[in-house]
LOVO-652227 format. One line per field, with one value per residue (C-alpha): residue in three letters; x, y, z. Coordinates in Angstrom, 1 decimal, padded with zeros to 4 digits. Example, Ala and Ser with C-alpha at 12.3 -4.5 7.8 and 13.67 -1.06 7.14 Angstrom:
# LOVO-652227
residuo	[ALA SER] .
X	[012.3 013.7] .
Y	[-004.5 -001.1] .
Z	[007.8 007.1] .
# end
This chain:
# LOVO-652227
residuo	[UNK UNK UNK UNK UNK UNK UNK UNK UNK UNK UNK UNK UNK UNK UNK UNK UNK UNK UNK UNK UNK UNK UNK UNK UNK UNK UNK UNK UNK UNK UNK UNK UNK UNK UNK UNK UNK UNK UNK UNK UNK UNK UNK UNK UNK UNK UNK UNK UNK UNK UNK UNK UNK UNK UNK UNK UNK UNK UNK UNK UNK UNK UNK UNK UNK UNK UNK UNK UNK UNK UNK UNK UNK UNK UNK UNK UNK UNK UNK UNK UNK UNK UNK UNK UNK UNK UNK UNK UNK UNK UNK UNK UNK UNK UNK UNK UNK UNK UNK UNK UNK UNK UNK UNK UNK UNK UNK UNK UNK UNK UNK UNK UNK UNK UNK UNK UNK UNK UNK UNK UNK UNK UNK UNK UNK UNK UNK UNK UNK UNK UNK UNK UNK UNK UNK UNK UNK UNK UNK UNK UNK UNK UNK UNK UNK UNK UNK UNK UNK UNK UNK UNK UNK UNK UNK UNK UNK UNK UNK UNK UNK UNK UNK UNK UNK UNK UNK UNK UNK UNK UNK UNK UNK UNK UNK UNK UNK UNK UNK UNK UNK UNK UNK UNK UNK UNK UNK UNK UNK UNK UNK UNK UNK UNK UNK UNK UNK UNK UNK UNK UNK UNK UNK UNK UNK UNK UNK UNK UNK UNK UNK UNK UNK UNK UNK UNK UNK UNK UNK UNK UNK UNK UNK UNK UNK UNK UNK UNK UNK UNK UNK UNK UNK UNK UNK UNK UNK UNK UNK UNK UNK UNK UNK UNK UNK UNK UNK UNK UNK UNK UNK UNK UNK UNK UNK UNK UNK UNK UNK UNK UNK UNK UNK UNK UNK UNK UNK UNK UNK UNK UNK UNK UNK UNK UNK UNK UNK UNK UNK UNK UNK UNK UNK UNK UNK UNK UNK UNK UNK UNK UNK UNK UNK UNK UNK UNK UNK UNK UNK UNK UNK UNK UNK UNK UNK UNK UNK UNK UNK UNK UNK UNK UNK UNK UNK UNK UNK UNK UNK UNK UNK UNK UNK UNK UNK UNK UNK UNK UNK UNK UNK UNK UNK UNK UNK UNK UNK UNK UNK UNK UNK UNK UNK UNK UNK UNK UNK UNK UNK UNK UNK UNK UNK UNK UNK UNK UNK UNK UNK UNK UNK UNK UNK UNK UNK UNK UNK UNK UNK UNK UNK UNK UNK UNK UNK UNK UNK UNK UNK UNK UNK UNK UNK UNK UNK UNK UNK UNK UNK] .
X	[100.7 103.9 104.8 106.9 110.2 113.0 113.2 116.1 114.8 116.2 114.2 114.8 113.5 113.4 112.3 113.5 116.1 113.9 111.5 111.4 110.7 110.8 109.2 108.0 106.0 103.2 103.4 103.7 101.1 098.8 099.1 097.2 093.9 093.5 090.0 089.8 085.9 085.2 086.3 083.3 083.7 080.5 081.2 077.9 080.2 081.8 084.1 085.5 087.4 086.8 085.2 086.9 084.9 085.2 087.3 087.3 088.1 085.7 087.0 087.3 086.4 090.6 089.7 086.4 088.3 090.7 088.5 086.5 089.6 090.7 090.7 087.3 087.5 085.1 084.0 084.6 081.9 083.5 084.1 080.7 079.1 081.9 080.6 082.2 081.7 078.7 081.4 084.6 086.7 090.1 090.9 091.5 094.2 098.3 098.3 095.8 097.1 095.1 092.7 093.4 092.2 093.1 094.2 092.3 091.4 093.2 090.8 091.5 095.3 094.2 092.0 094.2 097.6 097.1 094.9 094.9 098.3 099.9 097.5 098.6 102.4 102.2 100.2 102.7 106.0 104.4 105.0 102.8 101.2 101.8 104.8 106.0 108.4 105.5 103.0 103.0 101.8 098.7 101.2 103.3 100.9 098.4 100.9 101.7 097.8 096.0 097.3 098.6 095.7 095.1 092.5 090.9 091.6 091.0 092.6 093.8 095.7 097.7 098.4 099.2 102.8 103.2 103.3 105.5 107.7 107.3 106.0 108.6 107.1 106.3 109.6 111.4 108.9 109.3 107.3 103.7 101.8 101.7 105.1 105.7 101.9 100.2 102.6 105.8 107.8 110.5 113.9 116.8 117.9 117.9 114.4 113.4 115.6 114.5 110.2 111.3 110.7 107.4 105.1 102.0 101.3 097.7 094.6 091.0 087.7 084.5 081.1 078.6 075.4 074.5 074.7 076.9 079.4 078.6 079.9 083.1 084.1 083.3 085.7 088.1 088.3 088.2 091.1 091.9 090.2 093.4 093.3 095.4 094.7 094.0 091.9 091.9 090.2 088.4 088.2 084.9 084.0 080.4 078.4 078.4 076.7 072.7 070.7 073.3 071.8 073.6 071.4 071.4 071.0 067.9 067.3 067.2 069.0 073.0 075.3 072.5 073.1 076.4 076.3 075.1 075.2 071.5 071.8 074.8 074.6 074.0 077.1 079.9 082.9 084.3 086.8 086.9 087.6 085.8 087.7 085.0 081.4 078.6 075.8 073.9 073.1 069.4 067.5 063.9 064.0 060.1 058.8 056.7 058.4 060.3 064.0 063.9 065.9 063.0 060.6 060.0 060.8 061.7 059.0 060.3 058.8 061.9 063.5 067.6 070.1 068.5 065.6 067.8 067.3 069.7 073.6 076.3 079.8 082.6 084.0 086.6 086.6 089.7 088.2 090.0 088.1 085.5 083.6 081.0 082.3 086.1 086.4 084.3 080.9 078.5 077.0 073.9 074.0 072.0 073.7 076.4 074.0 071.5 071.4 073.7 070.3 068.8 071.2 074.0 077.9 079.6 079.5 078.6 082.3 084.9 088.7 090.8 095.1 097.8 101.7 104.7 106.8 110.2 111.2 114.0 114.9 117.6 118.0 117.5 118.2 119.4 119.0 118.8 117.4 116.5 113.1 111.0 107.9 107.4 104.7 107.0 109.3 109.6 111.8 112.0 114.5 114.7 116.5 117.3 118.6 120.6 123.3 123.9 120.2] .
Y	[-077.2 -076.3 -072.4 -072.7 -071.3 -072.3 -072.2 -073.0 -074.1 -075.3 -078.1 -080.0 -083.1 -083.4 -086.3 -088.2 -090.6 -094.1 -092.8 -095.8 -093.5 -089.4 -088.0 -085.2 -086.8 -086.4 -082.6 -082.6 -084.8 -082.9 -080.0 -082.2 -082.1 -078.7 -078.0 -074.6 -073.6 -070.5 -067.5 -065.1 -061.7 -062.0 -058.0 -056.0 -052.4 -053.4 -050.3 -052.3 -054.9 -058.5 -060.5 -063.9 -067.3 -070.6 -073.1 -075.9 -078.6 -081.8 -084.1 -087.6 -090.6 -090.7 -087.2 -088.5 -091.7 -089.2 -087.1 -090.3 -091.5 -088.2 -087.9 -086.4 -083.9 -084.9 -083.5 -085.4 -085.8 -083.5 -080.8 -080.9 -079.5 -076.5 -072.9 -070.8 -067.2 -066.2 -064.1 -064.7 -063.4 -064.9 -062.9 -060.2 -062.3 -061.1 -064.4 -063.7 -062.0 -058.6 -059.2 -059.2 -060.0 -063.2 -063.6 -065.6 -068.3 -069.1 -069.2 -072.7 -071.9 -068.1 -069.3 -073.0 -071.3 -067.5 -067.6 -070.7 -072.1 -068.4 -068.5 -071.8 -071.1 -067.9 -069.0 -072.1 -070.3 -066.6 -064.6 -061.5 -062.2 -058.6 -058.3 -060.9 -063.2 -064.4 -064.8 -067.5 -067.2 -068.6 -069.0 -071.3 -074.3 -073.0 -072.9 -076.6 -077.1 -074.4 -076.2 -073.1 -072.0 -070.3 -073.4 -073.4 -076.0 -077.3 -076.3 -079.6 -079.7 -077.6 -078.5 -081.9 -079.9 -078.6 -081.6 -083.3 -080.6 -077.4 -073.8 -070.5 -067.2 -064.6 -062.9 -065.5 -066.4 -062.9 -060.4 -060.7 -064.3 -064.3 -062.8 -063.5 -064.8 -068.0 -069.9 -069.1 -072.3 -070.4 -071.3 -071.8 -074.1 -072.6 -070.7 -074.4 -075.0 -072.2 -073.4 -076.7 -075.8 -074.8 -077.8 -079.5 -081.1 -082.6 -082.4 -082.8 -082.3 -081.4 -082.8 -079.9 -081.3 -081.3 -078.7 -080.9 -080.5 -076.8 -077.2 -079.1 -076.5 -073.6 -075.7 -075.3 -072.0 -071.3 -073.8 -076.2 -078.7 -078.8 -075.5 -073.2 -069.9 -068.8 -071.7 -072.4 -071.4 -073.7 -074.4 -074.5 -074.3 -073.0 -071.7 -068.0 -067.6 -068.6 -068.7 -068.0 -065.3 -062.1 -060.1 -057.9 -058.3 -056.3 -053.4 -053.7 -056.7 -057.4 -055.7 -054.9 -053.5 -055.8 -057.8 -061.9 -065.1 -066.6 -069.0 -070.6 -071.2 -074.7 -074.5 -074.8 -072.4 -070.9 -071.5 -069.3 -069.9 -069.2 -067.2 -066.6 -067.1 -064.6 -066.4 -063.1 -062.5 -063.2 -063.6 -064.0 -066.9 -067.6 -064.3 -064.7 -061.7 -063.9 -064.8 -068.7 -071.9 -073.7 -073.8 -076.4 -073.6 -076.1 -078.0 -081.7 -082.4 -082.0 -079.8 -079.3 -076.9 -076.7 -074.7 -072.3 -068.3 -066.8 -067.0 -067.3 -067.9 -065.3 -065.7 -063.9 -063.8 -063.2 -060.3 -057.5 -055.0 -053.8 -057.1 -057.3 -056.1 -054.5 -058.3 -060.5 -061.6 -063.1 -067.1 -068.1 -071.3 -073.3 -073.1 -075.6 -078.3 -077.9 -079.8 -078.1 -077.7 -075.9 -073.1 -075.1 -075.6 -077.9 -081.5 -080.4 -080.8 -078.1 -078.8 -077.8 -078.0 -077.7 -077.2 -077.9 -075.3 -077.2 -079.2 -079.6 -082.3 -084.4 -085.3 -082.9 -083.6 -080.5 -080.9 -078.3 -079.0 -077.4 -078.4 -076.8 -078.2 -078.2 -080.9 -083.7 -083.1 -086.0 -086.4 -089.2 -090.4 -093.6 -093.6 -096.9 -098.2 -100.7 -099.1 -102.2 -101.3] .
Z	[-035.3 -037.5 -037.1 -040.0 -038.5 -037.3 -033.5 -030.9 -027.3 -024.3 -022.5 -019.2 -018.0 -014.3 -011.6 -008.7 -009.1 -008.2 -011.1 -014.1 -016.5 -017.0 -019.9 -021.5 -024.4 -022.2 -021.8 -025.5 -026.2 -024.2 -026.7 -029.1 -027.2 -027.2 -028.9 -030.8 -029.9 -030.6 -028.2 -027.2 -025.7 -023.2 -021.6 -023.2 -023.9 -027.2 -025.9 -022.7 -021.6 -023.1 -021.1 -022.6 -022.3 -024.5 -025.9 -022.8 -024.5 -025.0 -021.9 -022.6 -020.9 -019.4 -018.3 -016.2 -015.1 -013.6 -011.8 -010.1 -008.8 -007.4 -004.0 -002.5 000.5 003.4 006.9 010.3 012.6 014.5 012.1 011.0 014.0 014.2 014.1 011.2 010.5 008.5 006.0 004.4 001.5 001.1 -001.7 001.0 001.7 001.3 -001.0 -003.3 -006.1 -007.8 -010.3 -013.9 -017.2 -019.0 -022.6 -025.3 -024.4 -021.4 -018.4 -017.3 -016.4 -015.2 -012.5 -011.8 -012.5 -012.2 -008.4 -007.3 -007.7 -006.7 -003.9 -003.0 -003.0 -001.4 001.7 001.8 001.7 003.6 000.8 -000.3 -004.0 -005.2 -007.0 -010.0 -008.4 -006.4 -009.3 -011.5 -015.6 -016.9 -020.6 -019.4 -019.2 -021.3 -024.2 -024.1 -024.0 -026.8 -030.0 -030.7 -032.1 -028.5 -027.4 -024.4 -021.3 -018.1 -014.5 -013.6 -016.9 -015.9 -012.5 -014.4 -016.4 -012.7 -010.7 -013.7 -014.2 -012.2 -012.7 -013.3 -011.7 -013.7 -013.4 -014.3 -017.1 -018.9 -016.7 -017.4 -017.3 -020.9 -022.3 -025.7 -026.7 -027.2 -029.0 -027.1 -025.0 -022.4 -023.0 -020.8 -018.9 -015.9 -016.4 -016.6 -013.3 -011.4 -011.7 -010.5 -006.9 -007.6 -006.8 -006.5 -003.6 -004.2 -005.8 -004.4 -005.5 -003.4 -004.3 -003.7 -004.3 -000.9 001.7 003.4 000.1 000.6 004.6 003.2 001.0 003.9 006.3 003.6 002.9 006.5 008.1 005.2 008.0 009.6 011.5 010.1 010.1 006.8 004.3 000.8 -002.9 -005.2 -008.7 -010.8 -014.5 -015.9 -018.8 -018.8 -022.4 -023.4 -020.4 -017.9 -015.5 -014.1 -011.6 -008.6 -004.5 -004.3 -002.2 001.3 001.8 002.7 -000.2 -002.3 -005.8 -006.2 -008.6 -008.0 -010.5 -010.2 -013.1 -014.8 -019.0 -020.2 -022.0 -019.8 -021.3 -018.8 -015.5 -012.7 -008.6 -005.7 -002.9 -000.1 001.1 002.7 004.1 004.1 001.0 -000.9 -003.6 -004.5 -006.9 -006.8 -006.8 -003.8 -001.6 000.6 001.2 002.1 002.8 003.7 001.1 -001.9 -004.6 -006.9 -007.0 -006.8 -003.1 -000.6 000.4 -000.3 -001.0 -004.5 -003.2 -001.3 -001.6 001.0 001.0 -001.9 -003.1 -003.7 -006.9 -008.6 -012.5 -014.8 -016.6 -015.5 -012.6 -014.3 -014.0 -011.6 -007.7 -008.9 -010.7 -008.2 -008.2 -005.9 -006.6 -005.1 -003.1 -005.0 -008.2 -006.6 -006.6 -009.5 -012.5 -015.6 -017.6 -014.7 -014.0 -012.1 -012.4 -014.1 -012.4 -009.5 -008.5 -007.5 -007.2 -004.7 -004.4 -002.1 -003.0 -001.7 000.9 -000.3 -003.9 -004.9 -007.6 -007.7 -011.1 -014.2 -017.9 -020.4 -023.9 -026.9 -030.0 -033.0 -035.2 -037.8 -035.9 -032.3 -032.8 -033.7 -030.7 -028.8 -025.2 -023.2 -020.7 -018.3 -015.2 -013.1 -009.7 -011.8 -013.5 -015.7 -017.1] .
# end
């Protein structure tokens, strides 16, 4: 990963005094894993925008340790019998920032970093999503994560540099979420200074493989579980190239002629967040003129959110407006809990966030170097309640 110039940036290390050890190598390191699949333009008019997909990297058996132990969102008794309206769209939202189109490969930190975590900050702070000091740029974790060969990566990557370090808005950052390309780092101390603030709070995941996991995540997007009045987004990655399936709601029934997912590639390559529900919505999966929830359609003897033909998922894609429903589709139900070979996400798992109102840190480090490689930058600093340490 040499870029065979010389280059002058200003880094800071950041973390609260008590910490043992604050380090960046980690940030760096993460670089590293980047895995350079090929990019494919999925969009059919070789005239119109790209519809990016590709590059996730291969996770590794730290990256599923991870995810076991995160914290899994779950329904009280109580909030399992609550009545919730049969359609929501929290893209609607003043927090939810308008729809664009990622670049290269950068889908992971475009629906973690670009929706979610604006989303996220915006609803925590009341601010309106529409103008640049309130967004924050998909390039600013991506490039610590694409190898600099413009790699693909995961969401929770990035929300891993943010929760470290912190997240500049796009102002700040240079004016667009990915000022300067795939290979730029900001510099400036007090660019770095200024995303410090910007925090995670936590991270959760939601296991949809039962409609119970499908009434967790509509809680969520309706009060957070905690009744405030606006809910949350959520996370997923997919396949959108060999078998995955793009259709539409047939005539006659809610919102027909938008377009609807009814089958997810068995390649997952691509990140993107759900932002609503309708419960209206149907498709005839079996072909046997009927719109059920009740039927064995799948063939396997019960009867489960699997075999499921009426009601979907929101979800908003980063490929620019003229993708699908002005840049959102419909999901079927069912693809939350079927298996990845039959048409269903990734995992089975979504991921969900919260950030912090107020941050502010109370120890920062500023250092500027000068290296011919960024790849053999190292930064590490120890702080200690002994001062004889």
């Amino acid at each position: 990963m040499s870029y065979g110039c010389t280059k002058k940036i200003t880094l800071k290390i950041n973390n609260k005094a008590m910490k043992k050890l604050i380090t960046l190598i980690a940030i760096i390191a993460i670089a590293g894993m980047a895995n350079a699949q090929g990019i494919i333009n999925i969009n059919p008019d070789p005239g119109g925008e790209p519809w990016l997909a590709g590059g996730l990297r291969t996770l590794t058996a730290s990256d599923y340790a991870l995810i076991a132990a995160t914290p899994k969102l779950t329904l009280t008794d109580a909030q399992r019998s609550r009545d919730l309206p049969s359609t929501l769209d929290n893209s609607t939202l003043p927090w939810f920032r308008p729809v664009f189109n990622q670049d290269g490969g950068s889908c992971g930190q475009a629906s973690g970093i670009g929706y979610n975590f604006t989303y996220e900050m915006d609803f925590v702070r009341v601010l309106s999503a529409n103008t640049t000091q309130n967004q924050y740029p998909t390039h600013y974790t991506w490039n610590f994560l694409n190898g600099g060969e413009g790699g693909g990566s995961w969401y929770f990557d990035g929300w891993q540099i943010i929760a470290a370090n912190g997240c500049p808005n796009v102002q700040t950052y240079g004016g667009t979420p990915w000022s300067g390309g795939d290979r730029r780092w900001m510099s400036g101390y007090t660019n770095y200074l200024s995303g410090m603030s910007n925090r995670m709070l936590e991270v959760m995941t939601i296991d949809v493989t039962t409609e119970e996991g499908l009434q967790t995540l509509k809680q969520w997007m309706y009060d957070r579980l905690d009744g405030s009045p606006t809910g949350g987004l959520a996370n997923f990655s997919a396949g959108v190239s060999d078998v995955f399936s793009m259709n539409y709601l047939p005539a006659g029934t809610p919102n027909s002629g938008k377009l609807v997912i009814t089958r997810w590639g068995e390649q997952v390559n691509h990140a993107m967040t759900f932002v609503g529900y309708d419960d209206n919505i149907r498709y005839d999966f079996n072909n046997d003129g009927q719109y059920t929830n009740n039927l064995d359609i799948t063939g396997d003897g019960q009867v489960d959110l699997r075999d499921w033909e009426i009601g979907g998922l929101i979800m908003v894609n980063s490929w620019g407006e003229s993708f699908g429903n002005q840049g959102k589709s419909y999901v079927m139900y069912r693809t939350l809990a079927l298996n990845l070979q039959d048409g269903g996400i990734w995992n089975n798992l979504l991921h969900i966030i919260r950030t912090r109102a107020d941050y502010e840190p109370q120890l920062t480090l500023k250092t500027t170097m000068k290296h011919t490689s960024r790849q053999k930058i190292k930064i590490a600093a120890g702080v200690s309640a002994n001062t004889t340490d």
